[in-house]
Rosetta silent file (secondary structure, phi, psi, omega in degrees, C-alpha in Angstrom):
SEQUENCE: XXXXXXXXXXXXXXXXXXXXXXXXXXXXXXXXXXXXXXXXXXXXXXXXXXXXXXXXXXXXXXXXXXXXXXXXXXXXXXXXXXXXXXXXXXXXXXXXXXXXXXXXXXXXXXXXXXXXXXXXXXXXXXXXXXXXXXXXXXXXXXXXXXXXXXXXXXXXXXXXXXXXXXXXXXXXXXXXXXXXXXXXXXXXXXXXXXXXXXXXXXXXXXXXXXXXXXXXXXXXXXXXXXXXXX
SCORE:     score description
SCORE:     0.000 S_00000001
   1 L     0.000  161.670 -162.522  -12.605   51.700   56.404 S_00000001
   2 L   -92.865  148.839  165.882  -12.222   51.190   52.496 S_00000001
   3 L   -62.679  154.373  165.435  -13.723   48.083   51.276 S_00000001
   4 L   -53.208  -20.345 -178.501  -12.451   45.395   49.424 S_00000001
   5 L  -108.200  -25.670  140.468  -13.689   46.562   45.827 S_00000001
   6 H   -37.262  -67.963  171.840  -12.340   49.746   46.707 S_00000001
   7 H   -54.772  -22.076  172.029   -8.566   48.345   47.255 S_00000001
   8 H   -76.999  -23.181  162.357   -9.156   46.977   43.938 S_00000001
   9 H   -66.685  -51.089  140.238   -9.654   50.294   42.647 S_00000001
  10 H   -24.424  -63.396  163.290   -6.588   51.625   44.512 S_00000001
  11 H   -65.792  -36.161  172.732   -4.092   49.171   42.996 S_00000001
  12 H   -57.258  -55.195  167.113   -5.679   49.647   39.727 S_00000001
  13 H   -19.559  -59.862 -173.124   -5.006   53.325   40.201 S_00000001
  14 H   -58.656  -46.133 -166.388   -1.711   52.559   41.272 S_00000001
  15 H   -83.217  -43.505 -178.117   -0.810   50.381   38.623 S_00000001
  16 H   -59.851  -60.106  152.912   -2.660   52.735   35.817 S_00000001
  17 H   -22.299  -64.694 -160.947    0.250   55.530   37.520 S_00000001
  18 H   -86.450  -22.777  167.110    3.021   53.434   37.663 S_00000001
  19 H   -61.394  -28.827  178.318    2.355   52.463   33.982 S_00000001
  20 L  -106.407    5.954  175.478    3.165   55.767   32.384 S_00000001
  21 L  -105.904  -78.851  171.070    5.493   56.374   34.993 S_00000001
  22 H   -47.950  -85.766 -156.364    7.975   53.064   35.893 S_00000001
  23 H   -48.602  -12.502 -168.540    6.553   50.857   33.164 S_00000001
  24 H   -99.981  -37.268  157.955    7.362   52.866   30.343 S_00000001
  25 H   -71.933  -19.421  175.868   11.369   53.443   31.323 S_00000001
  26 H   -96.882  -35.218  169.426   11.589   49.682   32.120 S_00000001
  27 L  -112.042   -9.842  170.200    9.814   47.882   29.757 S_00000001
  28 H   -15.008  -69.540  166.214    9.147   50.451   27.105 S_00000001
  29 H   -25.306  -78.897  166.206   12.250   49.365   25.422 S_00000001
  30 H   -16.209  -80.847 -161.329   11.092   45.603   25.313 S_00000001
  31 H   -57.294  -72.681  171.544    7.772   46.595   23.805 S_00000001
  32 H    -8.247  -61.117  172.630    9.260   48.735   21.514 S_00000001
  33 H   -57.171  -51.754 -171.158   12.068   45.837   20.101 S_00000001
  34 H   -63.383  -10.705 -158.343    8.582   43.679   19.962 S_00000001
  35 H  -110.036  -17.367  171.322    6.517   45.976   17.859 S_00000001
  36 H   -69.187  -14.809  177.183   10.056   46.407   15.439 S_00000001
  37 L   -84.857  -49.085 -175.438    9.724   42.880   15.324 S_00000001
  38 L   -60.337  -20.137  137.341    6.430   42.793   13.826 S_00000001
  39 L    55.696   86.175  122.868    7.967   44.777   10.680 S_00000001
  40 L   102.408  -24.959  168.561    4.707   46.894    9.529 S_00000001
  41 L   -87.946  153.966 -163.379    2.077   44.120   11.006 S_00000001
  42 L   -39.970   78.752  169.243   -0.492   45.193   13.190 S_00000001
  43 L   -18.562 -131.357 -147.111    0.685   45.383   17.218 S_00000001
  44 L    42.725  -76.407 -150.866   -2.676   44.996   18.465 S_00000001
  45 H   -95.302  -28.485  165.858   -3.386   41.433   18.767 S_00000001
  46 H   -53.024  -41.818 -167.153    0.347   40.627   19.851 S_00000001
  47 H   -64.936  -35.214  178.449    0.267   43.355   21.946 S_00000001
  48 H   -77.842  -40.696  164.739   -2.550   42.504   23.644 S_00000001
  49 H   -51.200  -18.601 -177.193   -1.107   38.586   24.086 S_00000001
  50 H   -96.251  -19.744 -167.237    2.025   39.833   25.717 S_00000001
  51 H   -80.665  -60.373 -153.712   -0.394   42.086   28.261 S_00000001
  52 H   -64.760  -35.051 -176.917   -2.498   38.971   29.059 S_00000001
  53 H   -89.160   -8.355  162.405    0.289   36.885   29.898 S_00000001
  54 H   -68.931  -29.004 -140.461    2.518   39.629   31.961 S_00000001
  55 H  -114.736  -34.166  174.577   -1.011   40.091   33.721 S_00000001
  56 H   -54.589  -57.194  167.831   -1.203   36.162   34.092 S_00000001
  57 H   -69.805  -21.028  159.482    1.876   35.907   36.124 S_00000001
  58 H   -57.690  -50.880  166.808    0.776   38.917   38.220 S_00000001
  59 H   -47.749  -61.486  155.329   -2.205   36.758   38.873 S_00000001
  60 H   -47.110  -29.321  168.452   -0.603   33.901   39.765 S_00000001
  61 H   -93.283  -25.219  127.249    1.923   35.326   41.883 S_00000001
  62 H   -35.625  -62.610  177.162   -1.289   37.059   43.710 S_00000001
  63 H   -49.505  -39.950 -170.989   -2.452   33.998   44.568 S_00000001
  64 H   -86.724   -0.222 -179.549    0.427   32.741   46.377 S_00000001
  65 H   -98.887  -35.896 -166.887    1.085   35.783   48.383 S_00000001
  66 H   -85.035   -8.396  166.893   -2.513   36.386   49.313 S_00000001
  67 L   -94.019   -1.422  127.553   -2.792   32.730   50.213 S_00000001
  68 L   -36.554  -64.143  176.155    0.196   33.441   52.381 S_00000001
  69 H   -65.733   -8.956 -153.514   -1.094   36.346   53.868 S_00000001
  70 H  -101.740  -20.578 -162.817   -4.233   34.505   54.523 S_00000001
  71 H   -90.512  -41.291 -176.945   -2.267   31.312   56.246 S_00000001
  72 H   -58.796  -36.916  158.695    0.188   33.668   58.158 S_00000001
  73 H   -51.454  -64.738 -174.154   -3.642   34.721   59.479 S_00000001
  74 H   -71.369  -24.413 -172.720   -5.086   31.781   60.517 S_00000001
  75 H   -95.633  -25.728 -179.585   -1.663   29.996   61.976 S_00000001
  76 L   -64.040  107.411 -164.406   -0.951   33.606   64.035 S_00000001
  77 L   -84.164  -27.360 -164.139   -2.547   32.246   67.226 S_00000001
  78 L   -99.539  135.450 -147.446   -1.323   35.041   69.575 S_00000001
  79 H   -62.591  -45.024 -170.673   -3.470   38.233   68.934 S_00000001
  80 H   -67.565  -10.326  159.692   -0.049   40.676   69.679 S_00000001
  81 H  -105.789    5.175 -175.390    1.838   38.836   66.626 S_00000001
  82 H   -86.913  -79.384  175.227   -1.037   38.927   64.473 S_00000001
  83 H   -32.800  -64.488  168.668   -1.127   42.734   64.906 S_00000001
  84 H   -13.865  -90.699  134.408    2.593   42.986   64.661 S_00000001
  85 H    16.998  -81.177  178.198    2.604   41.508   61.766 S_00000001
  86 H   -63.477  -52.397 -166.460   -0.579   43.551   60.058 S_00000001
  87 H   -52.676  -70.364 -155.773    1.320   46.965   61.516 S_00000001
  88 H   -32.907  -51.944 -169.990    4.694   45.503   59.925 S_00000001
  89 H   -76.430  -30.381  172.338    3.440   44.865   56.594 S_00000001
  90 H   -44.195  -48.934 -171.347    1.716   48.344   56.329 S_00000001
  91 H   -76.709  -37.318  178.125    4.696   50.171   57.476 S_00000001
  92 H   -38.890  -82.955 -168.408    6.797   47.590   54.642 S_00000001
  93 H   -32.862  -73.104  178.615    4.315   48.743   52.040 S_00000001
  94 H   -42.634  -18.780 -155.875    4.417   52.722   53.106 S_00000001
  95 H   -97.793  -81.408 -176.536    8.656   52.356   53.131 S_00000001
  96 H   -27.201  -40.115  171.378    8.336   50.955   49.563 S_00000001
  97 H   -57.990  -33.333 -168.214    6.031   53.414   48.644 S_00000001
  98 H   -95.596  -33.234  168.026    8.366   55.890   49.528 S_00000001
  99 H   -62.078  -47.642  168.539   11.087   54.429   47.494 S_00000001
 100 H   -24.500  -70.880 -142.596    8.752   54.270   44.497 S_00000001
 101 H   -89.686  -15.638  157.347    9.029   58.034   44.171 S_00000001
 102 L    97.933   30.611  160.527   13.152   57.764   45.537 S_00000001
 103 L   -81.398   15.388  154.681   12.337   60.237   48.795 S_00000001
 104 L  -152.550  156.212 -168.689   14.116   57.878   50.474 S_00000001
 105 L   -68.496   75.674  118.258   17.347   55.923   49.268 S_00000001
 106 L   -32.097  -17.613 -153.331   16.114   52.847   48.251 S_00000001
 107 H   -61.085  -13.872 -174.362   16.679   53.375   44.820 S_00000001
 108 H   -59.563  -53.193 -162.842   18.630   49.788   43.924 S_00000001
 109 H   -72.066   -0.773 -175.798   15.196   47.938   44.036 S_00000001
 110 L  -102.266  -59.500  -97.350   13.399   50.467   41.647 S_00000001
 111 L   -74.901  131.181  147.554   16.329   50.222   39.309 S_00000001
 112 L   -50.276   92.678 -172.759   15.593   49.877   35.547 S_00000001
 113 L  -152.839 -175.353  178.662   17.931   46.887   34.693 S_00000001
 114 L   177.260  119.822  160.088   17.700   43.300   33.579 S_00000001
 115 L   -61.219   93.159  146.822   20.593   40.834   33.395 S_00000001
 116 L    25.473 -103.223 -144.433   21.879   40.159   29.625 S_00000001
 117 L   -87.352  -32.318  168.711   23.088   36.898   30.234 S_00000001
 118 L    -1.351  139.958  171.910   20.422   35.721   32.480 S_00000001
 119 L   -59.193  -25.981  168.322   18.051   33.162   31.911 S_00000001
 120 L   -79.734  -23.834  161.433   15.022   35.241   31.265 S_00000001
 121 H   -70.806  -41.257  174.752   17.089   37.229   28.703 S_00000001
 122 H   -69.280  -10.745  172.562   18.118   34.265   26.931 S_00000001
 123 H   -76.070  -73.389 -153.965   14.595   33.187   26.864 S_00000001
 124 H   -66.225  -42.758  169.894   12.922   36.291   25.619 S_00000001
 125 H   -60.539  -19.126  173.025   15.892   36.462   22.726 S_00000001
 126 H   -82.551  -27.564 -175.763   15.075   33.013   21.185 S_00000001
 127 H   -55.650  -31.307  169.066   11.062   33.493   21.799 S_00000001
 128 H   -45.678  -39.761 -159.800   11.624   37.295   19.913 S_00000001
 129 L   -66.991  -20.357  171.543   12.944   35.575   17.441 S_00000001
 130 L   -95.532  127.585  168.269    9.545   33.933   16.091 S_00000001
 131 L   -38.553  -47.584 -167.684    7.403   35.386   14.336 S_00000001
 132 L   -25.664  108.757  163.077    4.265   33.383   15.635 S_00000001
 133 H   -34.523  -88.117  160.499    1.432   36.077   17.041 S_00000001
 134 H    32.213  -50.275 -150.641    1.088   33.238   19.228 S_00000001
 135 H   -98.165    6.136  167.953    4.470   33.430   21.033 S_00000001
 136 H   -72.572  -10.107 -164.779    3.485   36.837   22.709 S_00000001
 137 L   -94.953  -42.215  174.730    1.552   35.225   25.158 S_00000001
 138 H   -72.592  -44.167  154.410    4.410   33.217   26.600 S_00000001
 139 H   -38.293  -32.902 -169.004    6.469   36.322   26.152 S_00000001
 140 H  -105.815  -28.259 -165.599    4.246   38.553   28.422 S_00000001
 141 H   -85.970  -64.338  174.638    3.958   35.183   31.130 S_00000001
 142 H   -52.286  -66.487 -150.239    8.363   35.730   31.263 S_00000001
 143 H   -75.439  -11.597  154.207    9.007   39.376   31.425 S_00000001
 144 L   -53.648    2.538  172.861    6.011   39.486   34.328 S_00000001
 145 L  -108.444   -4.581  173.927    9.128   37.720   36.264 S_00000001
 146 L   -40.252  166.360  175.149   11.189   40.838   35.614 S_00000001
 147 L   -81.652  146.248 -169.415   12.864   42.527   38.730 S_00000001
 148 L  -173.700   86.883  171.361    9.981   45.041   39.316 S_00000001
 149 H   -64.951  -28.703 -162.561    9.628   47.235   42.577 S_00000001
 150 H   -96.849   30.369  165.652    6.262   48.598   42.093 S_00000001
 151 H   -87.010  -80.502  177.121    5.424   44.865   41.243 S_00000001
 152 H   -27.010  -45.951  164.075    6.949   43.873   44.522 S_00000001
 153 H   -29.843  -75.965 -163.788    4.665   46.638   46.203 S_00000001
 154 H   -54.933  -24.006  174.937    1.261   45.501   45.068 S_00000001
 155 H   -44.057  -55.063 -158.946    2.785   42.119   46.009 S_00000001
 156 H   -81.092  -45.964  174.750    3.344   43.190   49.307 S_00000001
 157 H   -54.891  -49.928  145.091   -0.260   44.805   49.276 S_00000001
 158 H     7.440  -90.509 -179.720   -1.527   41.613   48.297 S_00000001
 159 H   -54.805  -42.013  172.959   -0.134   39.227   50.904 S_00000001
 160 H   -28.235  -90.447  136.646   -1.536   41.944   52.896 S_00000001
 161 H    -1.210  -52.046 -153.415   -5.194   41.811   51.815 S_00000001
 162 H   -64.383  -27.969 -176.195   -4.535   38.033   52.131 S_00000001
 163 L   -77.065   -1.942  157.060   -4.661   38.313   56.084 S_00000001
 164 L   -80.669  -33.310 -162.439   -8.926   39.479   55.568 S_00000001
 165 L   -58.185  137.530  165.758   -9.240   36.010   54.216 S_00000001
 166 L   -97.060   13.127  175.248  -11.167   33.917   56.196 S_00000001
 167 L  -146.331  154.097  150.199   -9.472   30.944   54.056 S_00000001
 168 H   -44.935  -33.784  170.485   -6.306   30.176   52.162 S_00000001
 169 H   -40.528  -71.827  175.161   -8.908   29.540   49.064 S_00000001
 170 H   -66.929  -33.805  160.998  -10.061   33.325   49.620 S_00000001
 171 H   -59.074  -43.107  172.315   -6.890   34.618   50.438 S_00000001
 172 H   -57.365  -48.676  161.474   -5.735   33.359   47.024 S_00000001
 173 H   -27.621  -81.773  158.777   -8.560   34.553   45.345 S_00000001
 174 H   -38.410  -58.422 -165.765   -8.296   38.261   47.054 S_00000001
 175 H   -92.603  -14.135 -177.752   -4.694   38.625   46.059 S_00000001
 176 H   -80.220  -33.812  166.658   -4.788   36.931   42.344 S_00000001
 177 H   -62.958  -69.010 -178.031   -7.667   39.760   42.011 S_00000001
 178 H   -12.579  -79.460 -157.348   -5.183   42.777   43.540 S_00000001
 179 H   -43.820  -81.791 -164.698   -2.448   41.590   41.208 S_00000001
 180 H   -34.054  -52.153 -170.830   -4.631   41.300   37.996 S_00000001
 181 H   -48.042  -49.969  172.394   -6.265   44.734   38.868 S_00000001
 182 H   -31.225  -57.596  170.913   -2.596   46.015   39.155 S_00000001
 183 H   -53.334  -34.677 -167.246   -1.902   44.237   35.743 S_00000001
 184 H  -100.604   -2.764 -167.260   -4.709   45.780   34.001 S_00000001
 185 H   -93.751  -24.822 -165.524   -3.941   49.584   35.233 S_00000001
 186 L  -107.086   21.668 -179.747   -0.416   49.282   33.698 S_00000001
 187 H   -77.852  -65.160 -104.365   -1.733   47.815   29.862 S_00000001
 188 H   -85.336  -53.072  176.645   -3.064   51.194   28.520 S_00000001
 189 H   -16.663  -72.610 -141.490    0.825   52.853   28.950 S_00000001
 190 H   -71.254  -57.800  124.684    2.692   49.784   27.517 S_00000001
 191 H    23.419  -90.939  179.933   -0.131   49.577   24.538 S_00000001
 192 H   -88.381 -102.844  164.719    0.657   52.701   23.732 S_00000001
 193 H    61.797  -72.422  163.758    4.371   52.436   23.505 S_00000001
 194 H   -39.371  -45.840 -175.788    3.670   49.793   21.109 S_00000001
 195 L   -58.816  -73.795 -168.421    1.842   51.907   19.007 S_00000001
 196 L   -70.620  -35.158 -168.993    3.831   54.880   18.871 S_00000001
 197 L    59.501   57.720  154.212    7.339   53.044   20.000 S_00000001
 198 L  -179.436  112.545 -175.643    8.531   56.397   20.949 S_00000001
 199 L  -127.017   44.860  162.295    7.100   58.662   23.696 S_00000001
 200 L   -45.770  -33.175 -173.058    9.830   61.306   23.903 S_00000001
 201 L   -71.465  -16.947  157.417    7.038   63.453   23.986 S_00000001
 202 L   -99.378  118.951 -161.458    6.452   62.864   27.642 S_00000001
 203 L  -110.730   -2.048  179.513    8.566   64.456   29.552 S_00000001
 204 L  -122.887   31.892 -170.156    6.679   64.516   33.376 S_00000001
 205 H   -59.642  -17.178 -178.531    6.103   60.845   33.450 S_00000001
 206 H   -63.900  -47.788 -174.213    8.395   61.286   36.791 S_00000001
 207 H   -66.045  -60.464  163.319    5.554   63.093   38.623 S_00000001
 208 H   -19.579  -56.227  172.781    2.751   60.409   37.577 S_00000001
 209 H   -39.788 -104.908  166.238    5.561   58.096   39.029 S_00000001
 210 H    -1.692  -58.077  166.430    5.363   59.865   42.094 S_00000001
 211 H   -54.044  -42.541  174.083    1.209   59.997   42.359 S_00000001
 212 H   -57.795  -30.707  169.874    1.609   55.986   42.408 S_00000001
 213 H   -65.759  -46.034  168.038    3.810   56.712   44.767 S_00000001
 214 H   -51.703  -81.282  173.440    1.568   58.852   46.959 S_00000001
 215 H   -43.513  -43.567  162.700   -0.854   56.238   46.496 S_00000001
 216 H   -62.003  -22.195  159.173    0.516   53.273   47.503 S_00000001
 217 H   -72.690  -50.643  163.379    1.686   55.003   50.880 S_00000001
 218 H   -16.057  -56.748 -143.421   -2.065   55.804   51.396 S_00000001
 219 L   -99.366  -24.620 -179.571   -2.996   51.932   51.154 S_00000001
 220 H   -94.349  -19.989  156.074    0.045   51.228   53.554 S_00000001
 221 H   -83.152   -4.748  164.165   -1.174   53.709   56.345 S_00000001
 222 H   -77.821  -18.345 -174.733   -4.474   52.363   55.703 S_00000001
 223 H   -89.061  -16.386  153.672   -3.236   48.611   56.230 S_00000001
 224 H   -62.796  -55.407  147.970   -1.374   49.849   59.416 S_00000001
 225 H   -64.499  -24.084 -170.316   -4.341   51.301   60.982 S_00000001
 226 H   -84.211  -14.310 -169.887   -6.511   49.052   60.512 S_00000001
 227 H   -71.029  -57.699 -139.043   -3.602   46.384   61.858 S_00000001
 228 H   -57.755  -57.477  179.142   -3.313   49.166   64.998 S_00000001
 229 L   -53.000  -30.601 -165.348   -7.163   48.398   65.374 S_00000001
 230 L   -68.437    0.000    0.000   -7.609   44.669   64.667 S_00000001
């Protein structure tokens, strides 16, 4: 059965995938308006402040799902809902997975959108609005709350994971790792995107989409057997 520093390696995978696939039609845009903001100074060190704090709220929103999954462990007393359960989330994960790449209609939760008037739009237009390197960091901690299926996913992997824990402590721990790994596979994409702000030149970013896709089904028949097993 794959190990725990494996699965970290998996979602990183996943996430490095889903960055040049997903991330780059949904948030492209964003970076792009951020690095136009920046009028001729260096992306880099913003760029890197908006990754650490989109990767922060990945973290944080790890924690609480894998100290979920970890609680949802320890309080299932009866072994046949504990299994349920493990099967459940596995097949949840594999369905999503499946969405990812749109083989099955699903497609509203993948959608590239963002509500205008919304409060996180109205945020990120007054925060754009400053110059401050500084204010990138708080910038990448909001749009990590974007609507985001293959965020939900690793989410879902997560909470998953969290149910190994032999503590809520460790469950947190375990899924605030997932998420970050997740977080750090989809910087190199977005990065560049800053750089260039225009990647017309890839045109087969849908199949990369699709290998995350592939992957992430993998990790949900592996979290299904092993539930089938516990």
């Amino acid at each position: 059965m794959l190990s725990t520093e494996t699965i970290y390696f998996v979602i990183f995978s996943s996430g490095l995938a889903v960055g040049f696939g997903h991330c780059i039609g949904m948030c492209g845009p964003i970076v792009a308006s951020l690095s136009l903001n920046l009028k001729g100074r260096s992306v880099l060190a913003p760029h890197l402040l908006y990754n650490v704090g989109r990767i922060t709220t990945y973290g944080l929103l790890g924690g609480i799902m894998g100290a979920t999954g970890s609680f949802t462990s320890v309080t299932a007393g009866i072994a046949s809902l504990q299994k349920g359960v493990m099967v459940f989330t596995g097949i949840l994960i594999i369905i999503m997975g499946l969405a990812m790449a749109g083989w099955i209609p699903l497609g509203s939760i993948f959608g590239d959108y963002y509500n205008p008037g919304g409060l996180l739009s109205r945020t990120f237009g007054k925060l754009s609005k400053t110059r401050s390197t500084a204010t990138y960091y708080p910038l990448g901690m909001l749009l990590g709350l974007l609507p985001c299926g293959p965020v939900y996913t690793a989410l879902i992997a997560a909470a998953r994971a969290g149910m190994e824990a032999p503590s809520s402590l460790r469950g947190s721990l375990i899924g605030s790792g997932l998420m970050l790994s997740f977080g750090l596979g989809t910087v190199p994409s977005l990065l560049l995107v800053a750089k260039l702000a225009d990647l017309g030149w890839l045109k087969r970013r849908d199949i990369i989409y699709k290998v995350s896709s592939v992957i992430m089904v993998i990790l949900g028949v592996y979290f299904m057997v092993k539930g089938i097993r516990y």
